[in-house]
C-alpha positions as CSV (number, residue, x, y, z in Angstrom):
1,X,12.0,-24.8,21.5
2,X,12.2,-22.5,24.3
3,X,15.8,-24.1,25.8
4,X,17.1,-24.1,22.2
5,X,19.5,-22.1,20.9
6,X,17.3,-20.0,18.3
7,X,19.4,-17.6,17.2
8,X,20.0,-19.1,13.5
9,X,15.7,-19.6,12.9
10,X,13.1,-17.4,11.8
11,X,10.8,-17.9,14.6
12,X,6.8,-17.9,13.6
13,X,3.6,-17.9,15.7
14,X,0.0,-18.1,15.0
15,X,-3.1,-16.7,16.2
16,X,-6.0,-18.6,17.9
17,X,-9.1,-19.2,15.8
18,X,-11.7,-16.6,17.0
19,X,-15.3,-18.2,16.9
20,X,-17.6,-15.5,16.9
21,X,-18.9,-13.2,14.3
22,X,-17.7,-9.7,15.1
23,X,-14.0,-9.1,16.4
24,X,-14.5,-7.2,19.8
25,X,-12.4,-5.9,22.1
26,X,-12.1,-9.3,23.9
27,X,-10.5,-11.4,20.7
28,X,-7.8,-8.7,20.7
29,X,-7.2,-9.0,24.3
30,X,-7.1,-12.7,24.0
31,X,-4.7,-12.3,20.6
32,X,-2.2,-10.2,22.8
33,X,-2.6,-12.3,25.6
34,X,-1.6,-15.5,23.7
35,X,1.2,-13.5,21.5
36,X,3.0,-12.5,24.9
37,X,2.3,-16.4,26.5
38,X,3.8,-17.1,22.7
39,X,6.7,-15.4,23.4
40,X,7.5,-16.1,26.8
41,X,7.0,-20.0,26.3
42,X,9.3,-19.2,23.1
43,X,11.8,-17.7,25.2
44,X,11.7,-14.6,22.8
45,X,11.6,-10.9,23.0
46,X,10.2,-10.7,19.1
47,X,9.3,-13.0,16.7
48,X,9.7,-13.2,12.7
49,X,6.1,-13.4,11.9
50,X,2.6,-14.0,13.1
51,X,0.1,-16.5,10.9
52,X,-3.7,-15.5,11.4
53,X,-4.6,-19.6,12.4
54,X,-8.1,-18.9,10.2
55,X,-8.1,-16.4,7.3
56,X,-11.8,-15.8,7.4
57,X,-11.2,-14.0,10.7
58,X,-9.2,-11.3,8.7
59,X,-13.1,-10.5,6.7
60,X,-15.2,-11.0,9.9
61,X,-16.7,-7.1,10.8
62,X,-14.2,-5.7,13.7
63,X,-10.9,-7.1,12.0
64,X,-9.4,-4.1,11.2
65,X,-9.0,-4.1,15.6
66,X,-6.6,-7.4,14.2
67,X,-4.9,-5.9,11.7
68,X,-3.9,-2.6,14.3
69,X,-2.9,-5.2,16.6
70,X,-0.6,-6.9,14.6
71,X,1.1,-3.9,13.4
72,X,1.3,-2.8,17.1
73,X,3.1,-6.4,17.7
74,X,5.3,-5.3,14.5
75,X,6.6,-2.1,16.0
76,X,7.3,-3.5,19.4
């Protein structure tokens, strides 16, 4: 998808499944670490959206770090 032209799609990714309990500082680093491989492999400077891959994470203690994430990803 990277080589084609793009500019007519609404481009989505989606976020790794994060197996443990608590969201830490290291599940954010990996979610913005994949988000930016995401983009490059994408050839994109911004996507149209991001899908959490499992909702559960989104209720797990530490996922409000997510949620400022992805509205960090939103403003860039």
């Amino acid at each position: 998808m990277g080589d084609a032209n793009t500019h007519d799609f609404k481009i989505v990714t989606k976020t790794r499944y994060f197996d443990q309990a608590v969201i830490s500082d290291k599940e954010v680093s990996l979610l913005t670490s994949d988000f930016n491989k995401s983009l490059q492999s994408l050839k994109q400077k911004s996507v149209y959206g991001v899908l959490v891959h499992n909702a559960d994470d989104l209720l797990k203690p530490g996922a409000d770090k997510v949620f400022k994430q992805l509205q960090i990803f939103k403003q860039d």
